[in-house]
C-alpha positions as CSV (number, residue, x, y, z in Angstrom):
1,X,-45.6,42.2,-8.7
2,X,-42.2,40.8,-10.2
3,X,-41.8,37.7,-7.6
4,X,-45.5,37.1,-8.6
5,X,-45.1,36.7,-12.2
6,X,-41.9,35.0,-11.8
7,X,-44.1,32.3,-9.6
8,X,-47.1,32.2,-12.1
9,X,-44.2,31.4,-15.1
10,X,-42.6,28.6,-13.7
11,X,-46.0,27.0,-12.3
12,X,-47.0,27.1,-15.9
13,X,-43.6,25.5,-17.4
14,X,-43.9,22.7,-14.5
15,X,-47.4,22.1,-15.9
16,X,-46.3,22.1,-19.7
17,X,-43.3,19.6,-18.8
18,X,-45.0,17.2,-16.8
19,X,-49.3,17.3,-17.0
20,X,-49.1,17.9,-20.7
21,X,-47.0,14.4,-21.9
22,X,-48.9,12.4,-18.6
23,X,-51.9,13.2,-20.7
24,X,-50.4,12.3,-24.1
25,X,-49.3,9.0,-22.8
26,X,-52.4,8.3,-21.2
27,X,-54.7,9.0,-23.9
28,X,-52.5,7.1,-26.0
29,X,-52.5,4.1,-23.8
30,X,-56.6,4.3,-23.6
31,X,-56.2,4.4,-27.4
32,X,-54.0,1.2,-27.6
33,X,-56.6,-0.1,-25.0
34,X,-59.6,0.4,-27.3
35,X,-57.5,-1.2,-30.5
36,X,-56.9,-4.6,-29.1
37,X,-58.5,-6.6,-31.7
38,X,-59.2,-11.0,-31.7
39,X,-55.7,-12.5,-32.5
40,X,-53.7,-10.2,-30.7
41,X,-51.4,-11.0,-28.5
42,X,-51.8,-8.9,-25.2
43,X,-49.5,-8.8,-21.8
44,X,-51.6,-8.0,-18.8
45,X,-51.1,-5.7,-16.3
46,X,-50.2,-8.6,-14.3
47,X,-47.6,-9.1,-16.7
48,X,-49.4,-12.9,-17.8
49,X,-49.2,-13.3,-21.9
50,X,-52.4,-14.0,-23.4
51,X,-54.1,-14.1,-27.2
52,X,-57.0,-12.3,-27.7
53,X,-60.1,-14.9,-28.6
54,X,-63.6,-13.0,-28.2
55,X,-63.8,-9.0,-28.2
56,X,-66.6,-6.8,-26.6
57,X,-67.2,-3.3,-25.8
58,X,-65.9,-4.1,-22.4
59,X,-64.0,-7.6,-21.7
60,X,-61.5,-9.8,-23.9
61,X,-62.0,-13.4,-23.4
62,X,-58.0,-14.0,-23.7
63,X,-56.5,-17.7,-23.7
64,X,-53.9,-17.9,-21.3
65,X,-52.7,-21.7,-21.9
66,X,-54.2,-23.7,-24.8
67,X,-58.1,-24.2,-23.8
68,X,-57.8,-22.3,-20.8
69,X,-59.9,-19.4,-21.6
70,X,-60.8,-16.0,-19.4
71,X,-62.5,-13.3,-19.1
72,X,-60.7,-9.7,-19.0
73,X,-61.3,-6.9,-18.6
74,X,-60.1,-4.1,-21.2
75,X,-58.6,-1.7,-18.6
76,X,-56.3,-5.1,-17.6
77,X,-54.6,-4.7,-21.1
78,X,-50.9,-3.1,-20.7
79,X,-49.6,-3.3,-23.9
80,X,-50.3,-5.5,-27.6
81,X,-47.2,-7.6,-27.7
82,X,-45.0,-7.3,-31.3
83,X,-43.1,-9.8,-32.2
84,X,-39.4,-8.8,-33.3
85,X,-37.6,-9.4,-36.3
86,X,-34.8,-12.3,-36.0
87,X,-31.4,-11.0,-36.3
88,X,-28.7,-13.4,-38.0
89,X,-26.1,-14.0,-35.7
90,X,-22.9,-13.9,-37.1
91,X,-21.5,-16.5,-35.0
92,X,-18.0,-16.3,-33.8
93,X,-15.6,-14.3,-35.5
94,X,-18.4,-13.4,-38.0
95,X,-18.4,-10.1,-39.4
């Protein structure tokens, strides 16, 4: 009986460590999915930037190159892209 429990224990630590955050991240990701909003700026899973023009329950119609507009589907969206906050450089020799 000892191995048995020993067995059923770790089977349910492997779960906890690795089924329970692949289901945090995916719901997460279908949330960020569902989010995407007109002006936002997407990356594909293709990795191709785009900006978010007409929204449906569905598709994005996403402009890839000014006037070059397609259609998309929302499962295509990897991630909403953030732009990042300029940091001064302090040149050389700058402190």
């Amino acid at each position: 009986m000892g191995p048995v429990i020993v067995i059923v224990v770790l089977v349910a630590l492997a779960w906890a460590l690795l089924a329970v955050p692949a289901r945090r991240r995916q719901r997460s990701h279908l949330e960020l999915q569902d989010g995407v909003v007109v002006g936002d700026e997407i990356i594909t899973a293709g990795g191709m930037h785009a900006v978010v023009r007409e929204a449906s329950e569905g598709e994005l119609r996403v402009e890839i190159s000014p006037g070059v507009v397609v259609t998309l589907d929302r499962r295509a969206v990897a991630a909403v892209a953030v732009e990042e906050a300029a940091e001064e450089d302090p040149g050389p020799g700058g402190s």
